[in-house]
C-alpha positions in Angstrom: 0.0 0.0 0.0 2.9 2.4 0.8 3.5 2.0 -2.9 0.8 3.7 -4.0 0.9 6.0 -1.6 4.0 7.1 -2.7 3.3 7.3 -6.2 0.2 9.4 -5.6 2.4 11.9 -3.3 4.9 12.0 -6.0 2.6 11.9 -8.9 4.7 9.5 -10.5 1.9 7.1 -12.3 4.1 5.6 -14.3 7.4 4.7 -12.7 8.2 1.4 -11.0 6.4 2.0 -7.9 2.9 2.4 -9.3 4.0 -0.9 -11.4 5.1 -2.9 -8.4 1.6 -2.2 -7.2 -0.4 -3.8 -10.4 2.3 -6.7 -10.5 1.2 -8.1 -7.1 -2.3 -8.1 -9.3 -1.1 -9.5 -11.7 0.6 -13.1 -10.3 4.8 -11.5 -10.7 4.1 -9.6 -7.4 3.1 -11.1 -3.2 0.1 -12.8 -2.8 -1.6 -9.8 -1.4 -6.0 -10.1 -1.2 -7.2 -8.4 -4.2 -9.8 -7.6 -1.7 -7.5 -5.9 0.6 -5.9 -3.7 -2.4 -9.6 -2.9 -3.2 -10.1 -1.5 0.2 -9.6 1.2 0.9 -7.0 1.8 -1.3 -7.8 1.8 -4.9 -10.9 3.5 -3.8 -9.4 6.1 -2.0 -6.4 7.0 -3.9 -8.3 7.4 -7.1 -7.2 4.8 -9.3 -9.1 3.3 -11.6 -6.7 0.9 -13.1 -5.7 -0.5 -10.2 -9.6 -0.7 -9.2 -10.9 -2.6 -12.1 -8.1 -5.0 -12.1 -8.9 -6.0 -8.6 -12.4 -6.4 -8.9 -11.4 -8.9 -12.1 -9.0 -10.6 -10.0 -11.8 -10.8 -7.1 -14.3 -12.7 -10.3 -11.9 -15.1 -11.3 -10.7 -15.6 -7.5 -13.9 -15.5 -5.4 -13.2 -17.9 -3.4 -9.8 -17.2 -2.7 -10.4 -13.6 -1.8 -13.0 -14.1 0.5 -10.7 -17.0 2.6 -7.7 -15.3 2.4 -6.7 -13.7 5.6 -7.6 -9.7 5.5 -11.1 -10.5 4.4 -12.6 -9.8 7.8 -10.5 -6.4 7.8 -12.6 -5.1 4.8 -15.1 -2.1 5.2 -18.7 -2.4 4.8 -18.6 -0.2 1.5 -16.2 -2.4 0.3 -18.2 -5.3 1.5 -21.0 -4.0 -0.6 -19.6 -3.4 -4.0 -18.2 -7.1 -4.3 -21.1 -8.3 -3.1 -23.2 -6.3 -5.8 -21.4 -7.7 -8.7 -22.9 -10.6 -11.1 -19.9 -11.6 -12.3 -18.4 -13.4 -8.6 -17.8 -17.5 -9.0 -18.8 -18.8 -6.3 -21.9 -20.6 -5.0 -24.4 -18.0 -2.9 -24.3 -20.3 0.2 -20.5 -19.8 0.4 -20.4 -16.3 0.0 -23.1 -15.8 3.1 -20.6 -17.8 5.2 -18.1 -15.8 4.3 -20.6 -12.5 5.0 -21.5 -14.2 8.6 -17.7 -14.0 9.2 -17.0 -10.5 8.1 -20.4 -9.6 10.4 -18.5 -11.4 13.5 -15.5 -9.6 12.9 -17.4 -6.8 12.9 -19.3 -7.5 16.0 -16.2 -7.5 17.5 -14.7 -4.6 16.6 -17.6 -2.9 17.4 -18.0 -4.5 21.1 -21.3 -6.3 20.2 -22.5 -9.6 21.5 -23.0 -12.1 18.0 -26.4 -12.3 18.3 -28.3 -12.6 15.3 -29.6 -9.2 15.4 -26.2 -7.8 15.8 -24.9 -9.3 13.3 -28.5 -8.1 11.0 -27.3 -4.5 12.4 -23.6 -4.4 11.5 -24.1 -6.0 7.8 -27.3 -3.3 7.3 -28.3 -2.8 3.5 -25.4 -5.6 2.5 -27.8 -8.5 3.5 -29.9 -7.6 1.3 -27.5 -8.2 -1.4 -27.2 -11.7 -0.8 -29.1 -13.5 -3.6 -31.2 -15.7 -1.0 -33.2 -17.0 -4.4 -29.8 -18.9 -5.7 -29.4 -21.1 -2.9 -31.1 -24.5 -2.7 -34.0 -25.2 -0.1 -31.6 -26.9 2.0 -28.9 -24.2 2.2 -31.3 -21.8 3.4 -33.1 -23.5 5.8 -29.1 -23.3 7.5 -28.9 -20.0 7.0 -28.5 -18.3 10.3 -29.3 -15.0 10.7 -32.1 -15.3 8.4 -32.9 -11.5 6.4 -35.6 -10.4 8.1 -39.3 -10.0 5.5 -40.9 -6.7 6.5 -44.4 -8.4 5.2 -47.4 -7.8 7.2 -48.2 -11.2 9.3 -51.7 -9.0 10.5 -54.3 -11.2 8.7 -56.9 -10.1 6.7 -60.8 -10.0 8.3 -61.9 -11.3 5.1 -59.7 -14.2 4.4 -60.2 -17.1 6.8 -60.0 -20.2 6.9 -57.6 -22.6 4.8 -56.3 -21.2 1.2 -58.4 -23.3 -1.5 -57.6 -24.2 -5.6 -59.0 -25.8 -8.3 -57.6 -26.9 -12.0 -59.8 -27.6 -14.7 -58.0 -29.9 -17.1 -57.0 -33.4 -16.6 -54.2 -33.8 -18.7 -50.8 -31.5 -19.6 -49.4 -31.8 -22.8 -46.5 -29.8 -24.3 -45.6 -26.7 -26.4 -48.4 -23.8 -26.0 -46.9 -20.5 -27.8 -47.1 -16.8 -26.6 -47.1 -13.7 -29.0 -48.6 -10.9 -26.4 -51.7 -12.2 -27.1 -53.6 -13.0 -23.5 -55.0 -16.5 -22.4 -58.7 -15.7 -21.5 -61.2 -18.1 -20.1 -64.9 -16.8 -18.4 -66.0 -18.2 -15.9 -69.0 -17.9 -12.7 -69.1 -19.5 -8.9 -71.6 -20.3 -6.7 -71.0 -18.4 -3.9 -69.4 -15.8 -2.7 -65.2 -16.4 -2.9 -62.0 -14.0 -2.9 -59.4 -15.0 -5.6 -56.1 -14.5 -4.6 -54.3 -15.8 -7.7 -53.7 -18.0 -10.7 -51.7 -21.7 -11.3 -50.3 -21.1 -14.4 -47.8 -23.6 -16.5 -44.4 -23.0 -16.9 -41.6 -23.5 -20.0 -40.9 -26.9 -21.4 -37.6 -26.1 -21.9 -36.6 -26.7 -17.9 -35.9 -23.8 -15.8 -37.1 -20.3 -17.2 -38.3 -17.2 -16.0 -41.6 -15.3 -17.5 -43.1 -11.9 -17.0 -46.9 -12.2 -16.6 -49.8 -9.9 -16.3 -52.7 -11.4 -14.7 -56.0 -9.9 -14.2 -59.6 -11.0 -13.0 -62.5 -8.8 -15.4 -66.0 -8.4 -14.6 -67.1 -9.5 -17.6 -70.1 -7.3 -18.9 -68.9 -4.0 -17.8 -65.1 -5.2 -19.0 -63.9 -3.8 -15.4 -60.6 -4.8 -14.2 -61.1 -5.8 -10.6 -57.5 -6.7 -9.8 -54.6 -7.3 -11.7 -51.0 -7.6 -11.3 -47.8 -7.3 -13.6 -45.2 -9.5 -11.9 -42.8 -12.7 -13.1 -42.6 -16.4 -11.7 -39.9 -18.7 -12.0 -40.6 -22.4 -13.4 -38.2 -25.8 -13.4 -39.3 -27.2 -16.6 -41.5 -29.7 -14.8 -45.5 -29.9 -15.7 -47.0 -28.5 -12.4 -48.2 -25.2 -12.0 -46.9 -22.2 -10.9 -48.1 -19.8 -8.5 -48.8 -15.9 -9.5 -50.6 -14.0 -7.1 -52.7 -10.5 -7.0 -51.8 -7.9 -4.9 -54.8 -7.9 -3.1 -57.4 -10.7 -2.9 -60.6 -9.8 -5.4 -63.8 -10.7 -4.1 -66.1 -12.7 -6.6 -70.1 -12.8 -5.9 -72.2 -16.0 -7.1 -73.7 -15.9 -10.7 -71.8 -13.2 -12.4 -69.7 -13.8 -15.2 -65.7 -13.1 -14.8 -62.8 -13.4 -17.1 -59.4 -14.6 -15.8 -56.7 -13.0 -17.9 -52.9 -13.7 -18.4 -50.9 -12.5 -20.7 -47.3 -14.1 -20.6 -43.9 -13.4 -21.9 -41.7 -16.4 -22.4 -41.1 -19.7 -24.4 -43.3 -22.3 -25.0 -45.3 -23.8 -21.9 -47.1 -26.9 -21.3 -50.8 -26.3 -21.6 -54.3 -28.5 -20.0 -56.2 -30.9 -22.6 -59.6 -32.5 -21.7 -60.5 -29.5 -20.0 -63.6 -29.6 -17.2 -66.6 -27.2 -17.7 -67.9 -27.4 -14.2 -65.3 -27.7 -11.6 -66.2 -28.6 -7.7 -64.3 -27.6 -5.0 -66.0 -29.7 -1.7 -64.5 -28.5 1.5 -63.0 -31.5 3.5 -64.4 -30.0 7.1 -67.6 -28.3 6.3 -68.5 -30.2 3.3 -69.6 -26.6 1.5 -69.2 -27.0 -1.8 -67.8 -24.1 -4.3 -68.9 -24.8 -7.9 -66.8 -23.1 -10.7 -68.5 -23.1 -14.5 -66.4 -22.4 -17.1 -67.2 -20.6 -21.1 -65.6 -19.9 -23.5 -64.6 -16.2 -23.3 -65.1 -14.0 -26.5 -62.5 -12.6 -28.9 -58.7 -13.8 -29.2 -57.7 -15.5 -26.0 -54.5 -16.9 -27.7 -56.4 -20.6 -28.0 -57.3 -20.9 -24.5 -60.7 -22.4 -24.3 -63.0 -24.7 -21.8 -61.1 -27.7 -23.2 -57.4 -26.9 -24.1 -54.9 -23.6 -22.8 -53.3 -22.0 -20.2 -55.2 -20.6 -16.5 -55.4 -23.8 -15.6 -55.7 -22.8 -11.5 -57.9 -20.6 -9.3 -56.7 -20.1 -6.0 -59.1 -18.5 -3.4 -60.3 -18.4 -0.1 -64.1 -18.8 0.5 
């Protein structure tokens, strides 16, 4: 570090010293942490060069960098900008580790007990750059301190009782194209219900990520009641896939409605042999919800009663 701190008192960019500095870099020099030259140093001193190269090094040498001893010395801004790049190789799980440890250090250095919240307070906004999403159902459930979901848990006076779904086909076959066109189907209950979202299929072409816009319609006044443009994330299986409204969207007996999506992707699985009248029997009160499906007007991208996409209501009662 004294080398570039020379250099920049001197101005001398370009002789030896300023050199020295990239070589350790670049293999010819020490084995000095990219991460360590990173911060504060290239940062602070204004260079560039000497930034970008580390950062490089950092991508090729993920795992490397965040073992090698001077990791837990880093700053949190520094902390931050490797942690916001897309370009690090190395498996999400390993890089939380290695955050946990940094956040220990830090606890440390600070005075704190290493609770979990502690360690939530010193890390701050950098949690939230671990990519949670990448990790495997098993990782996370070991992942300790757990980010913390600022969702409202208060539940909602009108939704009681267990969450409810129906699917009106019952067979999925393969290849069901999308052009912007939406997949429409109409349909009425028999009592009173809120829909809180659609099953719809995913890409046949394994894992795959759409963009969706969903809506529910009252059908005669061609009133959106709820909608919602979101994405959903499939694994090339034939199940469906959950997409959800923002807000539930109550549905009174014996008025038509028209459940909308309009996808952007590749090719899907789509239902065959579909079901005009679907019922939903409850398995404690023994109510029963009946769902009839028609065939909605217009261009509905192929979707019908017997063959398309929508394949899933999900709603409370």
């Amino acid at each position: 570090m004294a080398y570039i701190f020379l250099t920049k008192i001197y101005f001398c960019h370009q002789n030896w010293l300023f050199a020295e500095a990239l070589r350790v870099l670049d293999g010819k020099g020490s084995k000095t942490n990219p991460l360590v030259l990173f911060a504060p140093q290239a940062r602070l001193f204004d260079e560039p060069q000497l930034a970008s190269l580390c950062l490089e090094n950092i991508d090729k040498n993920t795992s490397d960098a965040i073992n090698a001893e001077g990791f837990t010395d880093i700053d949190l801004d520094t902390l931050m900008a490797v942690l916001e790049r897309d370009t690090l190789g190395i498996r999400e799980i390993r890089l939380f580790n290695a955050v946990v440890r940094w956040a220990e250090a830090e606890c440390q250095r600070q005075q704190l007990q290493l609770t979990p919240e502690n360690k939530r307070k010193v890390l701050g906004k950098a949690l939230s750059l671990i990519r949670f999403p990448l990790m495997t159902i098993e990782e996370f459930a070991a992942v300790n301190p757990k980010p913390r979901v600022e969702f409202i848990d208060r539940p909602r006076c009108c939704l009681r009782g267990k969450e409810c779904s129906i699917n009106r086909f019952q067979q999925v076959e393969s290849r069901w194209g999308y052009s912007g066109t939406s997949d429409r189907i109409r349909f009425t209950v028999n009592r009173r219900i809120f829909v809180v979202g659609f099953g719809l299929y995913g890409s046949i072409h394994g894992p795959t990520d759409y963009q969706v816009n969903i809506q529910i319609i009252h059908t005669d006044s061609n009133t959106i009641l709820g909608q919602n443009d979101t994405g959903f994330s499939c694994d090339g299986s034939s199940n469906t896939f959950r997409v959800m409204f923002k807000e539930p969207v109550e549905i009174l007996p014996n008025v038509n409605y028209t459940a909308s999506a309009t996808l952007k992707g590749p090719d899907s699985h789509y239902g065959t042999k579909g079901l005009r009248k679907v019922i939903h029997e409850s398995p404690t009160t023994g109510t029963k919800t009946v769902f009839t499906f028609c065939y909605a007007a217009g261009n509905n991208n192929g979707t019908s009663v017997e063959d398309g996409q929508v394949p899933e209501i999900i709603f409370y009662t």
